[in-house]
N, C-alpha and C positions, 0 to 999 in steps of 0.2 A: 816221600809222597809227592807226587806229578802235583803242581799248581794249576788250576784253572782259573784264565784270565777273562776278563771282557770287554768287549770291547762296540763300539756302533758304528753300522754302516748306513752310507745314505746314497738307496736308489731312485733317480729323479726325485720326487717329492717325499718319498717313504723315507722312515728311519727304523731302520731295524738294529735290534741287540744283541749281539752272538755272545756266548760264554763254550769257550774250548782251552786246552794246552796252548802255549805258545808255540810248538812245533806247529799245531794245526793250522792256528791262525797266520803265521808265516807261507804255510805251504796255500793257504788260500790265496792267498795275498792281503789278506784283511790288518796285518800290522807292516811296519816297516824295518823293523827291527828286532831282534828277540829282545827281552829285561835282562840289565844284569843280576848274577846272580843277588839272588835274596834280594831284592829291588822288589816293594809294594806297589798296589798301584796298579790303575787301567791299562792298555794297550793303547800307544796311538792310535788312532782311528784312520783306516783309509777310507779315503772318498772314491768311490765306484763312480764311472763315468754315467752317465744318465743316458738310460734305455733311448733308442732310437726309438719315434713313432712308428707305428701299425702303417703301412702302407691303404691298410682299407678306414685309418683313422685320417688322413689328410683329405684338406678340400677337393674333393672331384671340379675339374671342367664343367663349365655349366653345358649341358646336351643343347645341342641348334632348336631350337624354337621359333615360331612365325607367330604374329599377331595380326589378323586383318579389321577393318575399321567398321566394315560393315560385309558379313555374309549373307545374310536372307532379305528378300523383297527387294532384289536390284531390277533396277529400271532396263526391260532386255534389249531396249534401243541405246541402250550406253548408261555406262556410270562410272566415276573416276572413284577411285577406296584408296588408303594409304594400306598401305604392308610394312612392317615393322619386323627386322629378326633380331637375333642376340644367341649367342655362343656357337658364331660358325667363325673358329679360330680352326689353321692350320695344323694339319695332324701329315707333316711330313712320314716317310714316303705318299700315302694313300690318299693327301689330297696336292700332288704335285702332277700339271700338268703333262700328258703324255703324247703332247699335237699342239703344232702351231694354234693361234699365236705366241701360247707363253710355254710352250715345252720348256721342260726341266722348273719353270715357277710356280710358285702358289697359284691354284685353278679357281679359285674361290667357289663360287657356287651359283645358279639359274635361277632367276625369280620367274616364275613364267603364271600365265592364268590360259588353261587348255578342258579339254574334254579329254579324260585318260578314262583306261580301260581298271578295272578293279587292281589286276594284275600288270603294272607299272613302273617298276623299280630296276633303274639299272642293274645296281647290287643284287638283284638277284637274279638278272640278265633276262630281263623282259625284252623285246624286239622294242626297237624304236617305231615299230609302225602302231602299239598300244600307248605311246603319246600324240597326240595331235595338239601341239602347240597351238595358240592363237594368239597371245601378247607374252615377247620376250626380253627380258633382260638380264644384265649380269654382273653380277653383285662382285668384286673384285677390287685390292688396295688401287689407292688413288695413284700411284705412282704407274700404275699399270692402265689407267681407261683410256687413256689415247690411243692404245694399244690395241685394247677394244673398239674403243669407236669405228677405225679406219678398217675393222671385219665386220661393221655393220650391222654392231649389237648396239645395245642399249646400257652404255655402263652406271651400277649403282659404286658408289663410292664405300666399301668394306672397312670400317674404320679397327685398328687394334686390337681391340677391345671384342671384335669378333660382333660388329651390332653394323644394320644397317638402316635403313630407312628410303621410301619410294613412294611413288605412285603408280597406278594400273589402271587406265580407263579400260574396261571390260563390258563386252557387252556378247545378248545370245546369238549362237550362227548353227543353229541345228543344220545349217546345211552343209556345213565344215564338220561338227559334232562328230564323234565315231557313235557307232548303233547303240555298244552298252555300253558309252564312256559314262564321266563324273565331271562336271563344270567342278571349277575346282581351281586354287592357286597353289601352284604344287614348286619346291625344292628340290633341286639335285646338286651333286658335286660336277663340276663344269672340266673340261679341256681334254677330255676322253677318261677322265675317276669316275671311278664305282665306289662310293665311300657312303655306304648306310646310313650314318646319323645326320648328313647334311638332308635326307628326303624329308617330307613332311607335306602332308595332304589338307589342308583348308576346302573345306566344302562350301562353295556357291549356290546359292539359289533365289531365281529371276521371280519377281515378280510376273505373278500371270492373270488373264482375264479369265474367268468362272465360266461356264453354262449357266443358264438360271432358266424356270418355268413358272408361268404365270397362267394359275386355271381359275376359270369363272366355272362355280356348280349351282345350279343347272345349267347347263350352255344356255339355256332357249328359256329365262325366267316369264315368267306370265303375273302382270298386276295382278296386288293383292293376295298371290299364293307367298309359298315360305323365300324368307330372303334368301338370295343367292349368296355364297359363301366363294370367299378367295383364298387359296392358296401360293405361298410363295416359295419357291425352294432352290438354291444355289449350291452347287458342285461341281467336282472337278470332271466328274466321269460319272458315266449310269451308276446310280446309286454312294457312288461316293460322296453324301453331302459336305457342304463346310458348314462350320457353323456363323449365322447369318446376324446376330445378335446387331443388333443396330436399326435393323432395314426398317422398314413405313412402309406402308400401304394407302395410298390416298385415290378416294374416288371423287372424280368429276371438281377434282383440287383440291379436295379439303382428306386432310387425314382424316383416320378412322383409327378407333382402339384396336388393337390386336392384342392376342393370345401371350401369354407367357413368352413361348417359343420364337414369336417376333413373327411368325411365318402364316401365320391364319387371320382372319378380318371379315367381318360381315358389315353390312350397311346400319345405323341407328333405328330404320323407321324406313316403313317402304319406299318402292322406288317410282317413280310415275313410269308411263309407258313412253319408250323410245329408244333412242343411244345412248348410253353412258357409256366412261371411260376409266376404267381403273388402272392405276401404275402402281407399279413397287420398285423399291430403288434398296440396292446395299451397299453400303457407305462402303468397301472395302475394308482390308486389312495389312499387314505388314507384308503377308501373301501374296494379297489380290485384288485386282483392280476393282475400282465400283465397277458396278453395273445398275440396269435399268431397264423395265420390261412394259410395256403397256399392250393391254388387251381393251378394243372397245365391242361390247356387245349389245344386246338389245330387248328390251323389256317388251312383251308383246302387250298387246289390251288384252282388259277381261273381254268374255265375252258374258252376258246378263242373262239373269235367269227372271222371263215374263212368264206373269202368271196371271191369265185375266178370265176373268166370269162375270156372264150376264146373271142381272138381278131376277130377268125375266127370260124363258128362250121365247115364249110365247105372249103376244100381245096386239091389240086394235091397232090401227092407221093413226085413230087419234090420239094415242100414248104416245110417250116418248122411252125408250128403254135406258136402262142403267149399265156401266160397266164396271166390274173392281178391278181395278189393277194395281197389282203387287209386283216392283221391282229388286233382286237381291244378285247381288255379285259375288261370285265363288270365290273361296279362298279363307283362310285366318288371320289377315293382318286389319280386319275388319273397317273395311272400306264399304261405304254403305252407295246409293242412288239418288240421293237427297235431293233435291229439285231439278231431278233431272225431268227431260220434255220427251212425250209421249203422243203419238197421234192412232186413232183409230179410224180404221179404212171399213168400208163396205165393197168386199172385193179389190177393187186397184182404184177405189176411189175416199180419198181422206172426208170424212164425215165428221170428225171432231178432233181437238188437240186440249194439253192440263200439263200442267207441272206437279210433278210428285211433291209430296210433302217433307217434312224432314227424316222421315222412316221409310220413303222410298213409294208411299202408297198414293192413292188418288183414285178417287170416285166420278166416273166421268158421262154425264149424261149427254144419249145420242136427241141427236134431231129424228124429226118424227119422219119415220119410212113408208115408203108408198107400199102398197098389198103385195105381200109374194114373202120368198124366201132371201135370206139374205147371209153371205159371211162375211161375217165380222171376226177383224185380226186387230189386234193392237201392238205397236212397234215402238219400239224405245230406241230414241234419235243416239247418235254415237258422240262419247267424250271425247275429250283427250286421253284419258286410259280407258276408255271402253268402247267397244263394238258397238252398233246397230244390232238390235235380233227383235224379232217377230215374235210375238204370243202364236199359241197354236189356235187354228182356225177354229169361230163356235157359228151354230148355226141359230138364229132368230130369223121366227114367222111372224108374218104381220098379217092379219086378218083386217077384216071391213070392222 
């Protein structure tokens, strides 16, 4: 009867146990020797050399990456940002230069800040005229920027390790711009390579100044009617607003409460008649410049509503007649006539004058009139918010 033996083997970290003939385990390679005969007992054990790693189990290359300092809200009259990369190491042939000055060297790679067009990419052989450069430099070992220099680049110092480090004062040139480019700090592989992982697109964008509208409703307020109401409203284009969350609205200097939305405001308590001046101001954003809008407009006067009647239309030479007169100002923020001054004429000649009471009224007794017909008007003298107007004309007879 055939022996089965056993024996252990160890791959990389595993241990495994085989039980077979010694013919088998020999022809595996799993012993080193057969047993002699009738000899008990395990099998040497051989030791299997340990499994190579998985080529998709080793660390990868870190991919080329860009860091910038500051993308949004750049100042479009200039601003300096640092740019930061890391894992633009050499990938011989595809990043060796194929044109002076470093043919046949390491090319390293472009730091550049431009307007490119969507469609941009060497590697995928976009025309150079969908880059429009605007600040260049070039990222390349330090053994090599003299080299650069003296072609009138800008060399950054490419350390080892595949990391660089710079600056880019940048600023906006919409008149260099391409039509549909991208502001932008854009990567490529330098010295005529086309090497895909060096690209890398960082998006720019410039701080700008808003539109902004500032309406007074009613344009043409009148004392004592409804207060006029202010709107404020900031955007980039018709109807694209931004949002405004900050802003004030101050009339004639002093703030005023607003709305939730920061954008609406009415006056406290009415306004007298004349100029005012209301402004709104938005603090800005990371976006957008403040701004600041002032509209002055102009409160008109009331104008009075006279109400007057004689006590008597008829009466002797030697009487004297009576007038009542009621003054009231239109409107609902109830603004009354209160000692205002009143004169009554007989035709184009002033015949008496009274100051109204605190309710606006006054009982005004005439001088005694010669025999005849007479019209009598009473006129309410003009405020500072209010008009001049005339009662409607009454007619008193004076007999002997």
């Amino acid at each position: 009867m055939t022996k089965k033996l056993t024996t252990q083997l160890r791959i990389g970290s595993l241990r495994i146990t085989a039980t077979a003939t010694a013919g088998l385990l020999m022809a595996a390679g799993l012993v080193s020797a057969p047993l002699a005969s009738g000899e008990a007992g395990a099998a040497e054990p051989a030791v299997a050399p340990a499994a190579a790693p998985s080529p998709g189990l080793a660390d990868a290359p870190e991919a080329p990456s860009v860091q910038v300092s500051k993308t949004v809200g750049l100042d479009p009259a200039g601003e300096t940002v640092t740019v930061t990369g890391s894992g633009f190491l050499p990938h011989a042939p595809e990043t060796t230069a194929t044109r002076i000055p470093l043919l046949g060297k390491f090319a390293g790679a472009y730091v550049t800040f431009g307007s490119f067009k969507p469609a941009w990419k060497p590697s995928e052989n976009a025309p150079k005229q969908n880059r429009k450069v605007l600040v260049y430099k070039w990222a390349i070992p330090a053994e090599d920027a003299g080299t650069i220099e003296q072609h009138g680049a800008g060399p950054i110092v490419l350390k080892e390790d595949g990391t660089f480090e710079t600056t880019l004062t940048i600023a906006k040139d919409d008149a260099q711009a391409l039509a549909d480019g991208r502001y932008g700090v854009y990567t490529y592989s330098g010295g005529g390579t086309k090497y895909a992982p060096y690209e890398t697109f960082t998006p720019i964008s410039f701080r700008s100044t808003p539109a902004a509208e500032l309406t007074v409703t009613p344009k043409q307020p009148v004392y004592n009617q409804a207060l006029p109401g202010f709107s404020w409203r900031v955007f980039s284009a018709p109807g694209a607003e931004i949002d405004s969350t900050g802003s004030t609205i101050s009339l004639d200097g002093v703030q005023l409460p607003t709305a939730v939305d920061r954008v609406q405001a009415r006056p406290r308590a009415r306004l007298d008649a004349g100029r005012h001046t209301v402004t709104a101001d938005y603090p800005g954003s990371e976006s957008w410049f403040p701004i600041s809008r002032s509209v002055t407009f102009t409160v008109a006067k009331a104008t009075p509503k006279v109400t007057a009647k004689l006590t008597k239309t008829k009466l002797r030479a030697s009487k004297r007649a009576r007038v009542a007169v009621a003054v009231t100002i239109p409107g609902t923020l109830k603004a009354s006539a209160a000692k205002f001054s009143v004169r009554v004429y007989d035709g184009r000649k002033r015949i008496a004058a009274a100051r109204l009471d605190g309710a606006g009224r006054a009982s005004v007794k005439l001088p005694k009139l010669k025999k005849g017909s007479h019209r009598i008007t009473v006129t309410v003298l003009a405020t500072a918010n209010t008009a001049a107007k005339t009662s409607a004309s009454m007619r008193l007879r004076v007999t002997r």
